[in-house]
C-alpha positions, 0 to 999 in steps of 0.5 A, a space after each residue: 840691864 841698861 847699855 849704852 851704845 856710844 857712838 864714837 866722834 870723827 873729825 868730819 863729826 867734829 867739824 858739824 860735816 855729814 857723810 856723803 851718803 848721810 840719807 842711807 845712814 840716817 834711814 838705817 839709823 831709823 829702821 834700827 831704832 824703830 826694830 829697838 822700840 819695837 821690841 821695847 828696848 830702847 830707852 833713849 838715844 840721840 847725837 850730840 852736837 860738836 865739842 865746839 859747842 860744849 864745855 868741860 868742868 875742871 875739878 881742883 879740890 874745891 875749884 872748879 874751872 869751865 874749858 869752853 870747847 872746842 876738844 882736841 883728840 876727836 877720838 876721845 869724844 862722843 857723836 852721839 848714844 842709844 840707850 837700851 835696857 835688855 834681859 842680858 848682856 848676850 841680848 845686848 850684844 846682839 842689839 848692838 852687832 846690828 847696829 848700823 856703821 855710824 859713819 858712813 857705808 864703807 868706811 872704819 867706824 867702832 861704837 862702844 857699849 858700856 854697862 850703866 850701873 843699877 842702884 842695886 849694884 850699890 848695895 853693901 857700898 851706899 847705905 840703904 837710905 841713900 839708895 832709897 833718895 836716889 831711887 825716890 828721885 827715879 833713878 834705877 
């Protein structure tokens, strides 16, 4: 079972600004990581630069419009993801009470962990063959 934890943007993220006591942070994120890897867990993982530096794709029948960043509601935006694969959810959620606050010590912060789908659980939806041309390209 694949997990990705997202981390959450702020409006210091937002705007490219580290936390005060950003060393701590980034040793705790390392030492976390290192503890997934270790335990072979962690599949990929990394943050993500400002909206401001991004762009979203509008979809309108056939239309598609680019809308260059920056994005307004911060709290709607993703810092940054870590993406495990466990045994179980109950795994998963252990891995994820450990991780550390992505903001700063001392300061609100919430992640969101969110299940990613597996080829199999297309099964009965996508035809047999379809599924095999997404497995053949090395998606699970």
């Amino acid at each position: 079972m694949r997990f990705m934890i997202i981390v959450k943007a702020t409006p210091d993220s937002e705007a490219g600004r580290w936390p005060p006591d950003s060393d701590r942070m980034f040793e705790a994120m390392r030492i976390y990581h290192e503890d997934l890897a270790k335990a072979g867990v962690l599949l990929d993982g990394s943050g993500l630069h400002p909206s401001s530096k991004g762009w979203r794709i509008r979809y309108d029948g056939d239309r598609r419009t680019v809308v260059d960043g920056p994005f307004t509601e911060s709290k709607e935006l993703i810092a940054g993801y870590t993406l495990i694969q466990t045994r179980s959810r109950e795994e998963a959620l252990e891995w994820t009470r450990r991780f550390p606050n992505p903001v700063g010590f001392d300061k609100p912060a919430e992640i969101e962990v969110r299940q990613l789908y597996e080829m199999s659980d297309f099964e009965g939806i996508a035809s047999h063959e379809e599924i095999e041309k997404f497995r053949d390209m090395g998606m699970k």
